[in-house]
N, C-alpha and C positions, 0 to 999 in steps of 0.2 A: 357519496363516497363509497367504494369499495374496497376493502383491505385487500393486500397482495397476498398471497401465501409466504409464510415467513418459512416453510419449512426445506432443509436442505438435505442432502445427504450425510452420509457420515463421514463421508470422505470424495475432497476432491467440489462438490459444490457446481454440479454439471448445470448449468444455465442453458435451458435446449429454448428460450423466448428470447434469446440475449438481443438485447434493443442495437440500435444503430447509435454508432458514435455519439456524444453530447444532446442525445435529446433526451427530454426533462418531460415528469409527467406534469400534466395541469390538469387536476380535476380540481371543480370549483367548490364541490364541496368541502376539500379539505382545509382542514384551519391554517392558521394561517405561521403555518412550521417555516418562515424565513428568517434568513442570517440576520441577527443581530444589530448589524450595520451596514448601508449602501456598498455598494463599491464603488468608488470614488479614485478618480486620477489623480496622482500623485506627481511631485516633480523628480524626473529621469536621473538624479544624479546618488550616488547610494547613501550620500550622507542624511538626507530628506528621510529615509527607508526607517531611520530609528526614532523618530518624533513621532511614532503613530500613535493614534490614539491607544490610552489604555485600557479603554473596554475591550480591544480586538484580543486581550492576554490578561483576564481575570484573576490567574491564580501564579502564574509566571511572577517573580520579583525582577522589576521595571532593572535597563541598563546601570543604570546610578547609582541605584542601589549594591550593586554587587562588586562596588571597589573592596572593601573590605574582605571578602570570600577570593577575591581575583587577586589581591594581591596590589591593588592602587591602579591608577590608568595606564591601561594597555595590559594588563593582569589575564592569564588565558581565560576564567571566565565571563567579563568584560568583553574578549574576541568574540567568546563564542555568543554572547547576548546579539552583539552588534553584526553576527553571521545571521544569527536569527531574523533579524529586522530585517536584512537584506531579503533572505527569501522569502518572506513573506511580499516585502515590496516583489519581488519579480514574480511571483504566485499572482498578486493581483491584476499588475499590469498587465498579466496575460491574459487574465480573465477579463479583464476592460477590453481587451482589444477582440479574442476570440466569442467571448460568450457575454456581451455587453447587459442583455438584457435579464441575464440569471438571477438578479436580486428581484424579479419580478415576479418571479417562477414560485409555485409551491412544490411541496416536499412531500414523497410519497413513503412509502416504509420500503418499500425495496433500496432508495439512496440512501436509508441509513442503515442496510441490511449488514452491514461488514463490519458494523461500528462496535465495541465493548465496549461498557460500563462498569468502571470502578464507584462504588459510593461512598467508601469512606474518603479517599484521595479527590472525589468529585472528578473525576478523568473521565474522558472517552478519547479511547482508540482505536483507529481505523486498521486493520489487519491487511495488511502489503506480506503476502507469503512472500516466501525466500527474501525476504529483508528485515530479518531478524523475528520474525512471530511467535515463533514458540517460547522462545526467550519471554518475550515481551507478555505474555499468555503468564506464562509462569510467574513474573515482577508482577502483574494484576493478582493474581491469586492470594501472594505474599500480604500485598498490600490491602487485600479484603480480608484476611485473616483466615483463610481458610489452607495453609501450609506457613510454615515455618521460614524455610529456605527455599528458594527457587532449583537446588541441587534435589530436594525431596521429589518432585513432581516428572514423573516420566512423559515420555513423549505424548502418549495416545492421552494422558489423565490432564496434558495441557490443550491438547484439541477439543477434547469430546467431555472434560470434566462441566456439570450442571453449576459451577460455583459460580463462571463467567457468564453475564445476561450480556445478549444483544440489544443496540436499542430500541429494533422495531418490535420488541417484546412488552414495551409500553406501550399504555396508552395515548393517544394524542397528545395532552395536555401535556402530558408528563418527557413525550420527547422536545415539546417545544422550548420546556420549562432546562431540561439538560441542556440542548444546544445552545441556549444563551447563558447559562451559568455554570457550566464547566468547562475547565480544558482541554482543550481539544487537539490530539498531537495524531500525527504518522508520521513512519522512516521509510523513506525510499531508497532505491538503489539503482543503479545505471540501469536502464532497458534492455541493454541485449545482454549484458552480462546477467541478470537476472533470469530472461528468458533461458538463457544457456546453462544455468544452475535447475531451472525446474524441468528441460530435459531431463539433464544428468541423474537430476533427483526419482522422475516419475518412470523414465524409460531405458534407460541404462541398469536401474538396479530393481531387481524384483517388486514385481508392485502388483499383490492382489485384485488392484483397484482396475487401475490406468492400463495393464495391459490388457483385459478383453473389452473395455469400454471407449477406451480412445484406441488403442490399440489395433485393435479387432479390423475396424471401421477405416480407420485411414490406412494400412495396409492392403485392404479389400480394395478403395479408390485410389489409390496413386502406389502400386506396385505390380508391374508387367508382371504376370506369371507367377506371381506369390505362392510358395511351398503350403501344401495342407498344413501342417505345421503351425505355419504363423498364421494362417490366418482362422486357425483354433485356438491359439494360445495369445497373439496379438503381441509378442515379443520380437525385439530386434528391430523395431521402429528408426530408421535411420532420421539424423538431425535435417536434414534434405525433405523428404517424405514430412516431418514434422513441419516445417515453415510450409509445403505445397498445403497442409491443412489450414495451419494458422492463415495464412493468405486468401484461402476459399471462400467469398461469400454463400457459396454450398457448402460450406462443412458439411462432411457427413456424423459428426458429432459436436454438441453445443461448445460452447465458450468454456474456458474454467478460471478460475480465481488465482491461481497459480501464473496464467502469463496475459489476464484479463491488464490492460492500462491500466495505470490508479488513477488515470485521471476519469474511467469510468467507473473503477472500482470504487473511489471512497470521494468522487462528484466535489472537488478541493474546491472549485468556483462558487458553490451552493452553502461548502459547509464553513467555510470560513477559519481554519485550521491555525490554532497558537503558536503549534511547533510543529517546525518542519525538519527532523533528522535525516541524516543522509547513514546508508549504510556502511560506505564509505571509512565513517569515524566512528562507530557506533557505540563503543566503550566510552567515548571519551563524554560525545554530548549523550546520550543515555543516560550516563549518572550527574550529569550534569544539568538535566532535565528532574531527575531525582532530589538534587538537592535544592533545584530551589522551589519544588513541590513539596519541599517540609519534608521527605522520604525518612524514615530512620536512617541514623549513621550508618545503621549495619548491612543496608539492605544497597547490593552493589549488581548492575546490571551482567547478568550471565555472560562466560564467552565458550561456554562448550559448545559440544556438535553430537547430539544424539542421534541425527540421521546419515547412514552411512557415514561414520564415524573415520572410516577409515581410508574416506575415498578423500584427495585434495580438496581443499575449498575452491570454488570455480573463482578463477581469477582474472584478470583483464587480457595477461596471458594465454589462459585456457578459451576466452572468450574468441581471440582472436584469432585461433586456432581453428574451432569452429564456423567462425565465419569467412575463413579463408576457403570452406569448400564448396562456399555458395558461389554465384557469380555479382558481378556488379548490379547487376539489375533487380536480384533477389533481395540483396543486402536496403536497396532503396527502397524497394516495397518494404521490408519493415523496417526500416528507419520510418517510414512513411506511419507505419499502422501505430509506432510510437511516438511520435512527432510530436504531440501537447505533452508527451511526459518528457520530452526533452525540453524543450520552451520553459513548461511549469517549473521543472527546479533547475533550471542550467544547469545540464549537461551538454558537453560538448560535444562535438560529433564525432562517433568514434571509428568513422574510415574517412580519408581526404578528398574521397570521389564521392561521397553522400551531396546532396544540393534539395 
């Protein structure tokens, strides 16, 4: 066994090894860090989807239970339990079909490199930037006791604060020991609309980071005649020029976490995931996820915006915007590079010429 280097930057999380699509390490010396439970076929119709077993959701309170809190049958937390089952059922069915053999595979420290750990709550969560993280960063903190309010904690003290552990910062025993006895949630959000908020985020607004480091580099390879200018300061990255990177199997700069798939980001096949939020509703299942993790009454899922504050929130509108100055072809390549994260939690396709 060889441990990975667990160490990243401080910003941004430049992956210059970034592996190929779904492949999984196997070293035989490692122990034996597998999910929990098989993956097993289940029957196609969505009613099936909420009988699962309930080892798959440890700390979650089972559908049945929550007539009371929902209000009696068909009560909205009741909905939301029984949205739950479904995408977990459509999570796995995809993994049966795309990555069959994954409950075979062992687990390296880099697949659970994205992961935090709450310990009093027993939670791990998988960190999906621009779908809700910082927020999310902040509600962990609250919940380990180390802040008050999630309104106390600034941006930078919720990325870079020492409060929140990773889980490859354990030892062996003790990740195999978390993965099967804690909950285990991430929120996702549409693929290209995400994609199009962490432009807007890294290259539209001043960014110490991302402009000379991605910046720099893809400006140099995919802009005729590039002004000294940019290609000293690495600003002005057009949304065009950013997909000709994302699309390069030459990149000339590595992967980043910001528009990395989550289905290679947080490995959903391998790790076996209780809850699956969408960002989509985030208020609603976020404290809804809170409450039936025992959360204080008091303790309510964030909805400010400390990062440019004052720019619109990227929206399926503004998405579509954006991708109306690609062409058809472009749009399919990454529909394509996104493809398992559409499958994974059904989303639908969001142009009618995608195939």
């Amino acid at each position: 066994f060889q441990d990975f280097d667990t160490g990243h930057p401080a910003e941004g999380d430049v992956d210059r090894s970034y592996d190929p699509p779904l492949r999984l390490e196997n070293r035989a010396s490692y122990p034996t860090l597998r999910p929990p439970l098989p993956l097993t076929q289940e029957p196609s119709n969505a009613s099936a989807a909420s009988h699962e077993d309930q080892a798959s959701r440890p700390k979650l309170r089972l559908l049945e239970d929550l007539s009371e809190a929902g209000g009696g049958a068909g009560g909205p937390h009741q909905k939301l339990a029984l949205a739950q089952a479904i995408r977990r059922h459509q999570l796995r069915k995809t993994c049966d079909k795309y990555q069959p053999s994954v409950a075979n595979r062992l687990l390296s420290r880099r697949q659970v490199s994205r992961v935090y750990v709450e310990e009093r709550s027993r939670l791990l969560y998988c960190e999906v930037p621009k779908a809700g993280c910082s927020n999310w960063k902040r509600v962990l903190m609250v919940l380990g006791g180390s802040a008050v309010s999630p309104g106390d904690i600034p941006h930078e003290a919720a990325h870079n604060a020492n409060s929140l552990r990773r889980l490859d910062g354990y030892d062996r025993a003790a990740i195999a020991k978390r993965l099967h006895d804690y909950t285990k949630f991430l929120f996702v959000r549409e693929p290209f609309e995400r994609l199009v908020s962490a432009f807007r985020d890294k290259f539209e607004s001043p960014n110490s980071y991302y402009h000379p480091v991605f910046g720099r580099p893809i400006i140099s390879k995919y802009r005729a005649n590039a002004s000294r200018s940019a290609l000293r300061t690495g600003a002005g990255v057009t949304f065009r020029e950013f997909v000709q990177y994302l699309l390069d199997v030459h990149r000339p700069v590595g992967m980043d976490i910001h528009w990395e798939p989550v289905s290679q980001l947080c490995n959903p096949c391998l790790l076996r995931y209780n809850f699956i939020g969408k960002f989509e509703n985030m208020e609603e299942e976020a404290n809804f996820l809170l409450r039936s993790m025992g959360a204080p009454g008091n303790l309510s899922f964030p909805h400010f915006k400390d990062r440019n504050p004052l720019a619109e929130r990227t929206s399926s509108r503004i998405t579509q915007s954006y991708f109306a100055k690609l062409n058809s072809i472009e749009r399919q390549k990454i529909y394509d590079f996104y493809y398992m994260d559409y499958l994974m939690f059904n989303y639908p396709k969001p142009f009618k010429d995608l195939h």
